[in-house]
MARKE-64871 format. One line per field, with one value per atom (N, C-alpha, C): residue in three letters; chain; atom name; x, y, z. Coordinates in steps of 0.1 Angstrom, whole numbers. Each point is the difference from the previous one (the first is absolute). Example, Ala and Ser with C-alpha at 12.3 -4.5 7.8 and 13.67 -1.06 7.14 Angstrom:
REM residues 2
type <- [ALA	ALA	ALA	SER	SER	SER];
mol <- [A	A	A	A	A	A];
atom <- [N	CA	C	N	CA	C];
east <- [132	-9	9	-4	9	-8];
north <- [-57	12	12	11	11	11];
up <- [78	0	0	-7	0	8];
This chain:
REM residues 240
type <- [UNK	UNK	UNK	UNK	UNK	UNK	UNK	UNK	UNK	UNK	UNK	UNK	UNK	UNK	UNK	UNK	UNK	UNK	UNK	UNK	UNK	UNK	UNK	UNK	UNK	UNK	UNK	UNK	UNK	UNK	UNK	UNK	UNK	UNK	UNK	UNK	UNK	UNK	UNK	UNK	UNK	UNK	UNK	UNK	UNK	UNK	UNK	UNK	UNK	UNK	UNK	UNK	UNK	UNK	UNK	UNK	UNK	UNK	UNK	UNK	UNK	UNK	UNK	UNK	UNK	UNK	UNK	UNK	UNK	UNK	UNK	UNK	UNK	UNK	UNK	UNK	UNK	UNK	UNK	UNK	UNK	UNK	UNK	UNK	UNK	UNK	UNK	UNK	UNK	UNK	UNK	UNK	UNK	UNK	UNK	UNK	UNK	UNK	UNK	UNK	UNK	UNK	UNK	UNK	UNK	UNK	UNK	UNK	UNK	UNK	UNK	UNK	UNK	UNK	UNK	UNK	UNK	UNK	UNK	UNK	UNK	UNK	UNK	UNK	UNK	UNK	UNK	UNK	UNK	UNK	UNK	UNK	UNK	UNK	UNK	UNK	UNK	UNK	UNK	UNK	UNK	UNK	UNK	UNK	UNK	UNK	UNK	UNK	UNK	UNK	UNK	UNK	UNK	UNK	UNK	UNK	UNK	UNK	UNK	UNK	UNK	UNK	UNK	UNK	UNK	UNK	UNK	UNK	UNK	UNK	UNK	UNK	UNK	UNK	UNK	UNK	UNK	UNK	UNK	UNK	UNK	UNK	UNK	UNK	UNK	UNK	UNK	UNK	UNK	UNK	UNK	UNK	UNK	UNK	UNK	UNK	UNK	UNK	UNK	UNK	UNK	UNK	UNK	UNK	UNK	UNK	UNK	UNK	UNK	UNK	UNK	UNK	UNK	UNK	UNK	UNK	UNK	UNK	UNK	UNK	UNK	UNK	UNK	UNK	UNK	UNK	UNK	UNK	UNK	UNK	UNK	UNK	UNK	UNK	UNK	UNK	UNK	UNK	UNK	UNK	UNK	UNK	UNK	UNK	UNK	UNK	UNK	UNK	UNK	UNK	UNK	UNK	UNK	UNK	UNK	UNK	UNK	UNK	UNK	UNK	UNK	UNK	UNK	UNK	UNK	UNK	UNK	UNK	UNK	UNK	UNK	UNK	UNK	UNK	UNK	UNK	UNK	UNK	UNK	UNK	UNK	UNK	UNK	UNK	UNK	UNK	UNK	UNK	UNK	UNK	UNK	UNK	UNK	UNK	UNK	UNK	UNK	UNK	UNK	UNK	UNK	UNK	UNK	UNK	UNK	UNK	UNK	UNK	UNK	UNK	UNK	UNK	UNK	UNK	UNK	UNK	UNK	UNK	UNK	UNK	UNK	UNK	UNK	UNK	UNK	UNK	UNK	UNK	UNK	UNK	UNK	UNK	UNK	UNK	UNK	UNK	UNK	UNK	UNK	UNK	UNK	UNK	UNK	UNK	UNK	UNK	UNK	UNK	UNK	UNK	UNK	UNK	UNK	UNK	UNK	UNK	UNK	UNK	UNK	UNK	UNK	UNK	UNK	UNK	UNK	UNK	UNK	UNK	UNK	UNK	UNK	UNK	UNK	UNK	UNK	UNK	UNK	UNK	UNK	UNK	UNK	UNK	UNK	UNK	UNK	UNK	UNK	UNK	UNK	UNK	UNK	UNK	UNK	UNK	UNK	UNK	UNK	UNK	UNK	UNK	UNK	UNK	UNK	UNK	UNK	UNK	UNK	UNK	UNK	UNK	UNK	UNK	UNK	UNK	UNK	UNK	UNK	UNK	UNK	UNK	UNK	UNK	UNK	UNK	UNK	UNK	UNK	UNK	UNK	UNK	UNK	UNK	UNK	UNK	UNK	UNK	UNK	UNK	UNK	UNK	UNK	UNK	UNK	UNK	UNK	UNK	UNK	UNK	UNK	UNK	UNK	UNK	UNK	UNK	UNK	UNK	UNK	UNK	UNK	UNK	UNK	UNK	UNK	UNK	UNK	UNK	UNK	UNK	UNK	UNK	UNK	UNK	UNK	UNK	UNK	UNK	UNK	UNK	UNK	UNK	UNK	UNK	UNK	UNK	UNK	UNK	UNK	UNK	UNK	UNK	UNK	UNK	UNK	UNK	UNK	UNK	UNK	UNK	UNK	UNK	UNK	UNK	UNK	UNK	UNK	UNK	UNK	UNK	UNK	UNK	UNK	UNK	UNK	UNK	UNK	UNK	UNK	UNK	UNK	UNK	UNK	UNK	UNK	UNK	UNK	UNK	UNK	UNK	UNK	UNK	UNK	UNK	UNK	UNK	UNK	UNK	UNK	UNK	UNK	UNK	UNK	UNK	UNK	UNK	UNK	UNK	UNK	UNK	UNK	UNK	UNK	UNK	UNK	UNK	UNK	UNK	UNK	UNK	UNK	UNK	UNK	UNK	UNK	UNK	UNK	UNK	UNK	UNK	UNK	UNK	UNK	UNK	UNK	UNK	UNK	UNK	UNK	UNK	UNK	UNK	UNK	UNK	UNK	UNK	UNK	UNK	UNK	UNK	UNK	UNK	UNK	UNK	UNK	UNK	UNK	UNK	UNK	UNK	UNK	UNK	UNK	UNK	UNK	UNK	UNK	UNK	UNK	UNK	UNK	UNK	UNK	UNK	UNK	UNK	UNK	UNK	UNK	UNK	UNK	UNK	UNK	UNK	UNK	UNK	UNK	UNK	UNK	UNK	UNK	UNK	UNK	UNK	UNK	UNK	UNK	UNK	UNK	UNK	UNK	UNK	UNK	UNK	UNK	UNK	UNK	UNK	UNK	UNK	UNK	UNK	UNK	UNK	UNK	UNK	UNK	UNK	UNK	UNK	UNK	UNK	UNK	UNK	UNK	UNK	UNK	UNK	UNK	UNK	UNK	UNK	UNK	UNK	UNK	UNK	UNK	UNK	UNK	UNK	UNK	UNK	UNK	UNK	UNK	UNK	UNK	UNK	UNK	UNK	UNK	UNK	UNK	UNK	UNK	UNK	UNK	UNK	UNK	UNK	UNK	UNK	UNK	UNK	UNK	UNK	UNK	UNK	UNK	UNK	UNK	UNK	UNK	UNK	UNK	UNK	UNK	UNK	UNK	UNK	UNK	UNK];
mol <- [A	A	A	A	A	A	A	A	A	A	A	A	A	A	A	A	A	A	A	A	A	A	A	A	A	A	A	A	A	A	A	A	A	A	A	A	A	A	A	A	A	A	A	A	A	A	A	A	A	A	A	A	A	A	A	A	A	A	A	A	A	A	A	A	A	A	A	A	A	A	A	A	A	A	A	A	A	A	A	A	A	A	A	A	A	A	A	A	A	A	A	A	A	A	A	A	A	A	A	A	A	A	A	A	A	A	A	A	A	A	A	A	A	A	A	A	A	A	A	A	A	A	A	A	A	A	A	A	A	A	A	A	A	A	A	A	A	A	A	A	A	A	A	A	A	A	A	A	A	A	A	A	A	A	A	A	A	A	A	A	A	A	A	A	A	A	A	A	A	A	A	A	A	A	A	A	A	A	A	A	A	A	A	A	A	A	A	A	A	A	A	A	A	A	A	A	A	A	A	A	A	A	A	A	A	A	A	A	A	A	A	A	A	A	A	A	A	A	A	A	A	A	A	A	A	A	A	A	A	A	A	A	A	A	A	A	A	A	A	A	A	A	A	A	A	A	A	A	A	A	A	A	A	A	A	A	A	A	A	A	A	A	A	A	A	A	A	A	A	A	A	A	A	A	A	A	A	A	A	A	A	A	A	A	A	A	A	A	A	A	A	A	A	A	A	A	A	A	A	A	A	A	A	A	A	A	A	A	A	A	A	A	A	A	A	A	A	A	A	A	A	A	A	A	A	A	A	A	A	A	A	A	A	A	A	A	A	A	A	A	A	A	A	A	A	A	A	A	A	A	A	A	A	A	A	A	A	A	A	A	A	A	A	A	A	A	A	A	A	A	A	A	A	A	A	A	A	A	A	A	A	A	A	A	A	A	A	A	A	A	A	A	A	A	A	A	A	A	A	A	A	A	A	A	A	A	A	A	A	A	A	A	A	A	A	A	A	A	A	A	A	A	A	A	A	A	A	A	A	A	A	A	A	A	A	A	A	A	A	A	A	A	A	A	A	A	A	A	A	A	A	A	A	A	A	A	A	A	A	A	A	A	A	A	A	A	A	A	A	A	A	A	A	A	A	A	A	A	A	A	A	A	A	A	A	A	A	A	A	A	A	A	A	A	A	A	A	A	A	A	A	A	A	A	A	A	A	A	A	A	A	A	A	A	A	A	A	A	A	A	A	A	A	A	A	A	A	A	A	A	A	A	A	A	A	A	A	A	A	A	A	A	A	A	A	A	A	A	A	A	A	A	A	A	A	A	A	A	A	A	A	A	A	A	A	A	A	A	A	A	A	A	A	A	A	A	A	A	A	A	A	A	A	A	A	A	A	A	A	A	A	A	A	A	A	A	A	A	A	A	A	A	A	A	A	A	A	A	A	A	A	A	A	A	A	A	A	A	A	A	A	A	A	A	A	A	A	A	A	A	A	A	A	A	A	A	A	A	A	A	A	A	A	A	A	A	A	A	A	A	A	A	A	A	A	A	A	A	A	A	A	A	A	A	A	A	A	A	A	A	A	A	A	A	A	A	A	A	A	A	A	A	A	A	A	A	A	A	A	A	A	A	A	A	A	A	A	A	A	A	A	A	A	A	A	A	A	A	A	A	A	A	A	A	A	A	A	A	A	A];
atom <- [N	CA	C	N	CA	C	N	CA	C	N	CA	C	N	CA	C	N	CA	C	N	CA	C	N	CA	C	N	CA	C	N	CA	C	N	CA	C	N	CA	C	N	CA	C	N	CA	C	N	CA	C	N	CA	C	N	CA	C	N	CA	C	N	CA	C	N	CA	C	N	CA	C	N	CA	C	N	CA	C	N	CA	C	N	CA	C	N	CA	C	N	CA	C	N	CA	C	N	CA	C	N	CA	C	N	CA	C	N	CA	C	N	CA	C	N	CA	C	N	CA	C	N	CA	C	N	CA	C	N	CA	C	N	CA	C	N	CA	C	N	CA	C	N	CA	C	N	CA	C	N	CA	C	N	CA	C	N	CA	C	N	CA	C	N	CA	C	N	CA	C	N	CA	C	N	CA	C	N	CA	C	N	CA	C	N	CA	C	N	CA	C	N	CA	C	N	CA	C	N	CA	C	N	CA	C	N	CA	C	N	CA	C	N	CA	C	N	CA	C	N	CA	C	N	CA	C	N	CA	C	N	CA	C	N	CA	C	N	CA	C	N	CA	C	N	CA	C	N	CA	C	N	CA	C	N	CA	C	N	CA	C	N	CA	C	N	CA	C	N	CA	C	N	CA	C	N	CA	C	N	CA	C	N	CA	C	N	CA	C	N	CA	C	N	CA	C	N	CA	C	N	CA	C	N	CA	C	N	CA	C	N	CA	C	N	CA	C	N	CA	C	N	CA	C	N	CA	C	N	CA	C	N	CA	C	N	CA	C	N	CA	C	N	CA	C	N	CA	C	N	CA	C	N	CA	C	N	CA	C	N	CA	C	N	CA	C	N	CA	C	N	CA	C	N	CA	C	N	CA	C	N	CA	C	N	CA	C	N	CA	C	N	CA	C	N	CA	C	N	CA	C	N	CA	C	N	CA	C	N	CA	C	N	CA	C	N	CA	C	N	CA	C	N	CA	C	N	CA	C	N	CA	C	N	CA	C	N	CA	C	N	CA	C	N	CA	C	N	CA	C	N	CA	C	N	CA	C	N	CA	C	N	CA	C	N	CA	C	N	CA	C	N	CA	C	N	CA	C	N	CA	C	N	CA	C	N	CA	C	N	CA	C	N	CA	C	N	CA	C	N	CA	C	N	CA	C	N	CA	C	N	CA	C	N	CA	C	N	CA	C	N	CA	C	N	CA	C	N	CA	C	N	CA	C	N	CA	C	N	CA	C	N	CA	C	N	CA	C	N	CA	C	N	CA	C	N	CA	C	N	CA	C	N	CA	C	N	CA	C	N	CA	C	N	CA	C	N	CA	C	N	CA	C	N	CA	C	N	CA	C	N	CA	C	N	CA	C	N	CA	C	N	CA	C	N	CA	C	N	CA	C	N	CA	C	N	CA	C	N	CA	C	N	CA	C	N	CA	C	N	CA	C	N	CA	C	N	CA	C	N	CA	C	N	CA	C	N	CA	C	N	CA	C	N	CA	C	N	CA	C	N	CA	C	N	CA	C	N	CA	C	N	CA	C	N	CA	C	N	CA	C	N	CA	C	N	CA	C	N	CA	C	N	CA	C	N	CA	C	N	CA	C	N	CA	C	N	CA	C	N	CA	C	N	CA	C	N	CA	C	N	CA	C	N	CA	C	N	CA	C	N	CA	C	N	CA	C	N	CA	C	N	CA	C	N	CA	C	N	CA	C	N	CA	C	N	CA	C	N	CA	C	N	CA	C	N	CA	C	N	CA	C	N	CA	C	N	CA	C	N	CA	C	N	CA	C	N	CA	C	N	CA	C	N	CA	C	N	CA	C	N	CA	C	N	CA	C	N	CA	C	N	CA	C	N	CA	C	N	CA	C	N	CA	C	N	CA	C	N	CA	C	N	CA	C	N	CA	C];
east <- [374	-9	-14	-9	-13	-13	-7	-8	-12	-2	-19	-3	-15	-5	-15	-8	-15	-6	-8	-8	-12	-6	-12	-1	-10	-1	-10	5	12	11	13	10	7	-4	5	-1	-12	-3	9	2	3	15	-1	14	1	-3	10	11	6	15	8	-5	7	1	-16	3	10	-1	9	16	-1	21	2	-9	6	3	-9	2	7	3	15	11	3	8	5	-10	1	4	-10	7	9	10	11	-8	-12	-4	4	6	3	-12	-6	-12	-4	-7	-2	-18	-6	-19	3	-14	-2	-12	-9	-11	3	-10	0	-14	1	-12	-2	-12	-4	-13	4	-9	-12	2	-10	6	-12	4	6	-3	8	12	9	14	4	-6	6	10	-10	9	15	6	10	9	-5	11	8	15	5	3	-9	-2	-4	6	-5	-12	-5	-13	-3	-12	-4	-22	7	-13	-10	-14	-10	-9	-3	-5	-14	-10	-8	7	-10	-16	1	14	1	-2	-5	3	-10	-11	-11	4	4	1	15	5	12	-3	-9	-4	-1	-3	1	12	9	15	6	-1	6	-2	14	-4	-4	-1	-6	-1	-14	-2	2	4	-3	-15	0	-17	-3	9	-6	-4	11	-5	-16	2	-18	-9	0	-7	-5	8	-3	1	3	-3	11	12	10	12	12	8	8	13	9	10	5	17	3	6	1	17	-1	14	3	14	3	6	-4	2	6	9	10	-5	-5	-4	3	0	8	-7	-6	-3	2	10	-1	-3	-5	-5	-15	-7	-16	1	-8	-2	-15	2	-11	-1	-13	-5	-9	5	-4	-8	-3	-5	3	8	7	-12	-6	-10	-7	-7	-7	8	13	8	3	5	3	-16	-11	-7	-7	4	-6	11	11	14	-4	-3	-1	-16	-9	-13	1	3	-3	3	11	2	-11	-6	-12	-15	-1	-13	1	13	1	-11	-8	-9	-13	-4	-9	-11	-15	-7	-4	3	2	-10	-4	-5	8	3	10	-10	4	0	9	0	12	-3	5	2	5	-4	7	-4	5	-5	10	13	10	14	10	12	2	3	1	-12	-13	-14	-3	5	-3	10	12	6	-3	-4	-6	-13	-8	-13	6	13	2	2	9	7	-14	-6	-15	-7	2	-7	8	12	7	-2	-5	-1	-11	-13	-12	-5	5	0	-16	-9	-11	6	-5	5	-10	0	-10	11	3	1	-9	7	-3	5	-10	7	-11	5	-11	-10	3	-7	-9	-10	-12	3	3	-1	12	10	11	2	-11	-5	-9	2	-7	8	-10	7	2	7	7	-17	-2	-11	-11	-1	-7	9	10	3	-9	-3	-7	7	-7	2	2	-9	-5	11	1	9	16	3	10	6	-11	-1	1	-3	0	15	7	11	10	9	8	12	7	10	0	7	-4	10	6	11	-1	9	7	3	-3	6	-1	-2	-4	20	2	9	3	-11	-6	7	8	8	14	2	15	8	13	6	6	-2	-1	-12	-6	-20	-2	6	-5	-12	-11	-11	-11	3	-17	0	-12	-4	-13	-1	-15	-9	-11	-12	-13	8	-15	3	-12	-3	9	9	9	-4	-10	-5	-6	-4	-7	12	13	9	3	6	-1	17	0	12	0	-12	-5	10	0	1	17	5	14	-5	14	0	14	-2	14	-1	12	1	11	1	8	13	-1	3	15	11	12	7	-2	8	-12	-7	8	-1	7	-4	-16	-2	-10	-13	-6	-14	-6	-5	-16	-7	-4	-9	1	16	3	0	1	2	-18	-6	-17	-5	6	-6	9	11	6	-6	-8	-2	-17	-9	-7	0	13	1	7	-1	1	17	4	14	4	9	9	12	2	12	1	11	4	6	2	3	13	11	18	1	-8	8	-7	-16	-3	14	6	6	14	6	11	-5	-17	4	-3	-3	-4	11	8	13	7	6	4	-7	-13	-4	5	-2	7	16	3	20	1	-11	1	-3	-16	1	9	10	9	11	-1	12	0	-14	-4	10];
north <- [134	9	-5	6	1	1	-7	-4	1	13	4	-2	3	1	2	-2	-1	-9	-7	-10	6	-2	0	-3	6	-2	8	9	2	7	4	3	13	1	13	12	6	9	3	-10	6	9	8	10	-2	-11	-7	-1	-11	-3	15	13	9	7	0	10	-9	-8	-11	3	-4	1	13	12	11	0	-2	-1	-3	-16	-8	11	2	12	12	7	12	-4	-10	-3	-10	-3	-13	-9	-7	-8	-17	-9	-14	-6	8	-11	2	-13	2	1	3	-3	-4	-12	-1	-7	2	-4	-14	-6	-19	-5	-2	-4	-16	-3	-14	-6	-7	-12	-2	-4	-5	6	3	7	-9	-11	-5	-3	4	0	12	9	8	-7	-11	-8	-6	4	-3	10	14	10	3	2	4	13	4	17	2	14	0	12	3	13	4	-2	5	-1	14	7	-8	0	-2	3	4	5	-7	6	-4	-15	-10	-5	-7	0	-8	7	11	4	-6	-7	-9	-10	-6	-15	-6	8	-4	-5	8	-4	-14	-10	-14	-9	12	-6	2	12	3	-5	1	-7	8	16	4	19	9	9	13	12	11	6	0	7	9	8	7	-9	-11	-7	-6	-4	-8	3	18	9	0	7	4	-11	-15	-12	-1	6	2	4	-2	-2	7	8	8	-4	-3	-3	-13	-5	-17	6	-5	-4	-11	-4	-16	3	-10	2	-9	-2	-14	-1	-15	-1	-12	-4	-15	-9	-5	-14	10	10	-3	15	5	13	-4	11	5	13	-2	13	7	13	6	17	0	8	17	4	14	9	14	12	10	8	13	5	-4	8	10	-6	12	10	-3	14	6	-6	4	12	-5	6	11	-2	9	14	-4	10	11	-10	7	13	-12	13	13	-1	7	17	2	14	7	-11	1	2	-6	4	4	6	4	10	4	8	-1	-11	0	-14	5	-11	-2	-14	-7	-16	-6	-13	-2	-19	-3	-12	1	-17	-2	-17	-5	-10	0	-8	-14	-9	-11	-5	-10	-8	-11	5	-16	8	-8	0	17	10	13	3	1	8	-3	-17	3	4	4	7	17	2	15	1	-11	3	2	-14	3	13	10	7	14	0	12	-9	-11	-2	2	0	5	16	7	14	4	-12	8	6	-3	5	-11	6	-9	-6	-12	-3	-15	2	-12	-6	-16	-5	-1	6	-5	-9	-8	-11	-10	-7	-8	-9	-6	-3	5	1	8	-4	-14	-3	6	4	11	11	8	12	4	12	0	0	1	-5	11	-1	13	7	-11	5	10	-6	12	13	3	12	7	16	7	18	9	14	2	-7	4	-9	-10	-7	5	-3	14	14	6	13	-3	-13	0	-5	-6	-4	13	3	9	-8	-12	-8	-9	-9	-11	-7	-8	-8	-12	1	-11	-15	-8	-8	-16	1	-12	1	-11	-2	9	3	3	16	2	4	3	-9	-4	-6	9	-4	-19	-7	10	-1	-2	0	16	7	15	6	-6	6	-7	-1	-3	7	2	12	-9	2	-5	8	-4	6	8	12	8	15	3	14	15	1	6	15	0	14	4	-4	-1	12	-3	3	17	5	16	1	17	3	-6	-2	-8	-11	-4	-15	-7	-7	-6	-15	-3	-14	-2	-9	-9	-15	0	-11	-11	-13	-7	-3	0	-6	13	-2	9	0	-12	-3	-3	10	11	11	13	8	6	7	0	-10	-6	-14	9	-6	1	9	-9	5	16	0	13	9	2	5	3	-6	-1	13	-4	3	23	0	11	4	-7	9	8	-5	1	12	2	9	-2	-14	-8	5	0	-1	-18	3	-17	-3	-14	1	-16	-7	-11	-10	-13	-6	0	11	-4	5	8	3	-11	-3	-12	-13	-2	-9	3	10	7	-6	5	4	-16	-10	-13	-12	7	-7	1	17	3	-7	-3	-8	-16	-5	-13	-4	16	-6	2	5	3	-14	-4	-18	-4	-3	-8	0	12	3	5	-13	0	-6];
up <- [-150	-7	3	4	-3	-13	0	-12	1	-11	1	-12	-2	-13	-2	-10	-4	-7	2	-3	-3	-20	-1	-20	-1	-16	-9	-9	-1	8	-2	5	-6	-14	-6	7	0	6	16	3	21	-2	2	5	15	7	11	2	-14	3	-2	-7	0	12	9	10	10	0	12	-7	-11	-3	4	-4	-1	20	9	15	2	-7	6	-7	-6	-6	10	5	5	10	8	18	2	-14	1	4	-2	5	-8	7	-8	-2	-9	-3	-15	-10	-12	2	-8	-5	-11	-5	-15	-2	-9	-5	-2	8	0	-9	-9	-5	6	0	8	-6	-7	-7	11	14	14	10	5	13	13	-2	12	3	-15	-7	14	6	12	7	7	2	1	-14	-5	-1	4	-6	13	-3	9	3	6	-3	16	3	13	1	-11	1	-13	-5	-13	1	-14	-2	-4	0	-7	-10	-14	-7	-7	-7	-10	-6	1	5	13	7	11	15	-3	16	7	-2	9	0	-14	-4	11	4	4	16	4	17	5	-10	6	-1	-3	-4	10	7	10	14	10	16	6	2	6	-7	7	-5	10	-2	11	0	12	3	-15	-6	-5	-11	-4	-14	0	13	4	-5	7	-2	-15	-5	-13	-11	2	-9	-13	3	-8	2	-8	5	-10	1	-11	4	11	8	6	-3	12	2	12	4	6	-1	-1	17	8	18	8	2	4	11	6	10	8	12	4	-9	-10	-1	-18	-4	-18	2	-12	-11	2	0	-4	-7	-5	-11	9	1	10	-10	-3	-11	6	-6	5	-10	6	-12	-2	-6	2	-11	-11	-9	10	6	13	1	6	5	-15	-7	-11	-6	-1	-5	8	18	7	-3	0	0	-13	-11	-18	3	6	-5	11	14	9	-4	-5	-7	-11	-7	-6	4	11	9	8	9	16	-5	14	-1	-8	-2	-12	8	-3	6	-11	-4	-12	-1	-8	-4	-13	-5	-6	-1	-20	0	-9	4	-1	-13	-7	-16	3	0	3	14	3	12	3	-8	3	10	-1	10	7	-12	2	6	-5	8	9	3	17	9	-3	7	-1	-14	0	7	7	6	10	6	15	5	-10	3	6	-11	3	12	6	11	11	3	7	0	-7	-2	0	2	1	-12	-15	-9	-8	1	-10	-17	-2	-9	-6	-15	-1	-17	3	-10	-17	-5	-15	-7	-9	-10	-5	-5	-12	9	11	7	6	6	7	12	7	10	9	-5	7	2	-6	1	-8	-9	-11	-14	-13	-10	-11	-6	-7	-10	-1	-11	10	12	8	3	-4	-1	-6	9	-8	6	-6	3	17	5	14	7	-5	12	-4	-10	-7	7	5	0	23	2	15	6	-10	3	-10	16	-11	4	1	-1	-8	-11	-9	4	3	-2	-8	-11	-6	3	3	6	-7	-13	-4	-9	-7	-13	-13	-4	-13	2	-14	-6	8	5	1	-11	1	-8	-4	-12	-12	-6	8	-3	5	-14	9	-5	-10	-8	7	11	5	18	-4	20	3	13	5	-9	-5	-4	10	5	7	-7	1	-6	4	-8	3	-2	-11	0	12	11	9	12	-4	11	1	7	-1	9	1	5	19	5	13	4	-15	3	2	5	3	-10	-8	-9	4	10	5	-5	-9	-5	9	1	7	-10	-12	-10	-1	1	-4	-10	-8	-17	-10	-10	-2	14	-2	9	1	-14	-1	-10	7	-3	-12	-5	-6	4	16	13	4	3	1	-11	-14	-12	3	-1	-3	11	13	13	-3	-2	-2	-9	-11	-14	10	9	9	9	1	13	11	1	14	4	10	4	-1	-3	2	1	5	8	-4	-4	-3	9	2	13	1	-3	-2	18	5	17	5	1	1	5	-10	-6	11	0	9	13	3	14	5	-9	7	2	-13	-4	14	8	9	14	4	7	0	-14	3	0	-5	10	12	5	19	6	-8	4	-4	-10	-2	12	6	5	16	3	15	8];
């Protein structure tokens, strides 16, 4: 039998181990998933697992744990998949990104056809794979968050820059379940039927963020195919 799972904190929220059993299920596959909580990350080390997910707050923090990364993880400074890789001298764990594919797969139905600007909520594990993804696509895109020095900061939200971006993405923690009463704070009245509010966040289905952004006008879409289509990426790495 074969042994996956996810690593992060918290753990309630992830519908991982469901989309994986239900897989193993359908395609007879001998394999179990399950949520590993982990006091230290260097405890990796010790699991005998041969492939598992990455989730909130470790998808950065994890990179100096690991023996080796794929171009794409480089790239984008984060990591959602490791697989465990037998090699003559033992095991290395070598770290990947399906969030990209995952997030390029979810919005594209949403903006095909549309010359669009996007900002992005957040600035950690997920948003830089949501930047990689619009740079691969030529898609303009500018960080938001409490910081100034990583783009601009929420309090400079205004009508005009509001009204220039008609993509928002989600991408911070904040109202994930069971913290589900808090959203990023930008001017939501500001938003119109123009506007797309993609959240990363899949538990609940619908955020705060999204609730606020629909009462607006905005179309919205939640991160559960997100979640499908990146899941389905990293059983292809597992199963190089």
């Amino acid at each position: 039998m074969r042994h996956y799972g996810i690593i992060g904190n918290p753990l309630e929220h992830s519908f991982s181990p469901a989309f994986f059993t239900q897989l193993f299920e359908q395609k007879s596959i001998d394999a179990d998933y399950t949520k590993l909580p982990l006091l230290y990350l260097d405890d990796i080390k010790t699991l005998d697992i041969d492939g598992f997910n990455v989730t909130y707050p470790y998808k950065t923090d994890i990179i100096p744990f690991l023996d080796e990364l794929d171009d794409t993880a480089v790239k984008i400074g984060a990591v959602n998949t490791v697989k465990r890789i037998k090699t003559d001298k033992g095991y290395i764990l070598k770290g990947y990104n399906t969030d990209c594919t995952g997030f390029e797969q979810a919005i594209e139905p949403l903006i095909k056809g549309k010359d669009i600007q996007a900002l992005i909520l957040g600035t950690g594990g997920a948003a830089k794979a949501v930047a990689y993804a619009f740079e691969e696509n030529a898609i303009p895109y500018t960080f938001v968050s409490r910081n100034k020095k990583n783009g601009m900061t929420y309090n400079s939200l205004n009508k005009e820059i509001i009204s220039e971006h008609k993509l928002i993405v989600q991408a911070t923690p904040l109202g994930m379940y069971p913290k589900t009463c808090s959203a990023p704070d930008i001017p939501y009245e500001y938003l119109t039927k123009d506007h797309i509010a993609f959240d990363c966040i899949y538990n609940p289905p619908e955020t705060l963020f999204l609730k606020k952004a629909k009462q607006a006008g905005a179309t919205t879409e939640n991160g559960l195919n997100m979640l499908i289509c990146q899941a389905r990426a990293a059983w292809q790495i597992w199963n190089q």
